[in-house]
N, C-alpha and C positions, 0 to 999 in steps of 0.2 A: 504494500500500500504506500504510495508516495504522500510525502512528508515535505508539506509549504510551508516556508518563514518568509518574512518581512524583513528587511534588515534597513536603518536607517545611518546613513554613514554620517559619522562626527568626528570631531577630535577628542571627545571621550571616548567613544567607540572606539578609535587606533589608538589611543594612549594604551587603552584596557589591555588591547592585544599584544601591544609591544611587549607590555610588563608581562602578561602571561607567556609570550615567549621567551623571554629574558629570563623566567622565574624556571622554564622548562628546560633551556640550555644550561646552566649553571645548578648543581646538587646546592645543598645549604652548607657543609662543610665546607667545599671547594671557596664558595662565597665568604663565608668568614674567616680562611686561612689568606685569601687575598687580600678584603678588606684590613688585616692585622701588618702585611706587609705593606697596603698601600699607609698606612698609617705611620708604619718605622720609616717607608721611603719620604714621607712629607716632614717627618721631624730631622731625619737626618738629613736632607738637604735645607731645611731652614736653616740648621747648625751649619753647614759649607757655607751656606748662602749669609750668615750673617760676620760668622765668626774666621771666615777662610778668605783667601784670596780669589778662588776660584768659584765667584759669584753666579756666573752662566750656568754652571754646573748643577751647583745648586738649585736654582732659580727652575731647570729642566727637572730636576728632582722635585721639587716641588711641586711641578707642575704634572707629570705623570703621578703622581701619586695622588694629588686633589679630581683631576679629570672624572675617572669613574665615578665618584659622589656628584658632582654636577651633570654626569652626563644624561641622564632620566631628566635633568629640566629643560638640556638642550634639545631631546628626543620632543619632546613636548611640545618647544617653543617650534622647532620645524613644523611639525603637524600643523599646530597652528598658524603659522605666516603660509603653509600650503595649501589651507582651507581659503583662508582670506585671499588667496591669489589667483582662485579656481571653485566658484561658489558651485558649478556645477556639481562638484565633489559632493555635495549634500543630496544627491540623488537617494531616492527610496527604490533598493534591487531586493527583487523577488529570485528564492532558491525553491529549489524542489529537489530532493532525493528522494532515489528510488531504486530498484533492485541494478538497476545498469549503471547509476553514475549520477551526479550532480548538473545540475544544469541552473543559470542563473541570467534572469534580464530585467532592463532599467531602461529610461528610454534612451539614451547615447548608445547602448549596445548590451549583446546577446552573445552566452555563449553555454558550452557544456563539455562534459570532459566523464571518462568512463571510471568506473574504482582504481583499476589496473592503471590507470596514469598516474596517480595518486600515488605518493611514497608511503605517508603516513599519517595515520588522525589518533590526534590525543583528545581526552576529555582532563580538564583540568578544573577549578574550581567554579572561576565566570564564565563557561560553555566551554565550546569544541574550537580545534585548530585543525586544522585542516591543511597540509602539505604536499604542494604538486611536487617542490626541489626543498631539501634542508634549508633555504633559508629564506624559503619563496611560502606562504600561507595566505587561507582565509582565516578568518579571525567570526567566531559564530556564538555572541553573548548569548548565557544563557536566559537573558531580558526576551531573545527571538521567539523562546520555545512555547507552546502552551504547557506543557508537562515534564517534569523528568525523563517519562517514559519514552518521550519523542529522542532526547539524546541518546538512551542507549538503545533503539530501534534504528535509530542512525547510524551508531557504534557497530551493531551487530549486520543490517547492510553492509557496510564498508566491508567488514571483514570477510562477509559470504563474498564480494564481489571482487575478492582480490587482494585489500592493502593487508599486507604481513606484517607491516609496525603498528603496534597501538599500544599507546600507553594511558594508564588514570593515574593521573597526578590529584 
């Protein structure tokens, strides 16, 4: 039985997805063993940077290690100067899954794609991601669904139709 959502595109919307794929890429350990180094690498370049001659240095040290903490506002702030630059982007696109594949259209354009093109679909806590390439996704809030049940009826298509990665995160 095919399975219609509504999806309205925002910069909430892509902020949402960014984070859940940022939160899918990175385990929590890996994350806080980094985060503890970008922290040693910010203090000890402040220490070059203040107390050394070798100020640049520093200064680069400093800055590789602050980056990742800003980068989620600069991910943000793009979105949004990308909405403001191209209002079309707030288009309202209709999906459907179904036993053969996804298919999705809005009025700028139409398209559809089978499971087997698909690498991989996670369900994670705000809906489903949905991966044609590792770093290529739909992003599917679970705000689109009527029911939980519809996500994992989607879960379980996908899988009958082909994609051999799934993960619940």
């Amino acid at each position: 039985m095919p399975i219609t959502i509504t999806l309205n595109l925002s910069p909430e919307t892509l902020a949402e997805g960014s984070r859940a794929h940022r939160d899918l890429q990175a385990r929590l350990f890996f994350r806080v063993f980094l985060n503890l180094f970008r922290i040693v690498t910010v203090v000890v370049g402040y220490h070059w940077f203040v107390h050394r001659d070798t100020m640049l240095f520093g200064l680069a040290l400093m800055l590789f290690g602050v980056y990742p903490f800003v980068q989620p506002f600069i991910n943000r702030w793009r979105i949004e100067r990308r909405f403001r630059q191209h209002p079309e982007l707030y288009e309202v696109s209709t999906w459907t899954f179904d036993d053969a594949g996804v298919s999705s259209s809005a009025d700028s354009a139409s398209s559809s794609a089978h499971w087997k093109s698909m690498t991989a679909i996670a369900s994670v806590r705000g809906g489903i991601m949905l991966y044609a390439f590792p770093s290529v996704y739909n992003w599917f809030p679970a705000s689109c669904f009527k029911s939980p049940e519809q996500v994992r009826e989607i879960i379980d298509m996908a899988v009958a139709g082909g994609i051999t990665s799934h993960r619940n995160v």
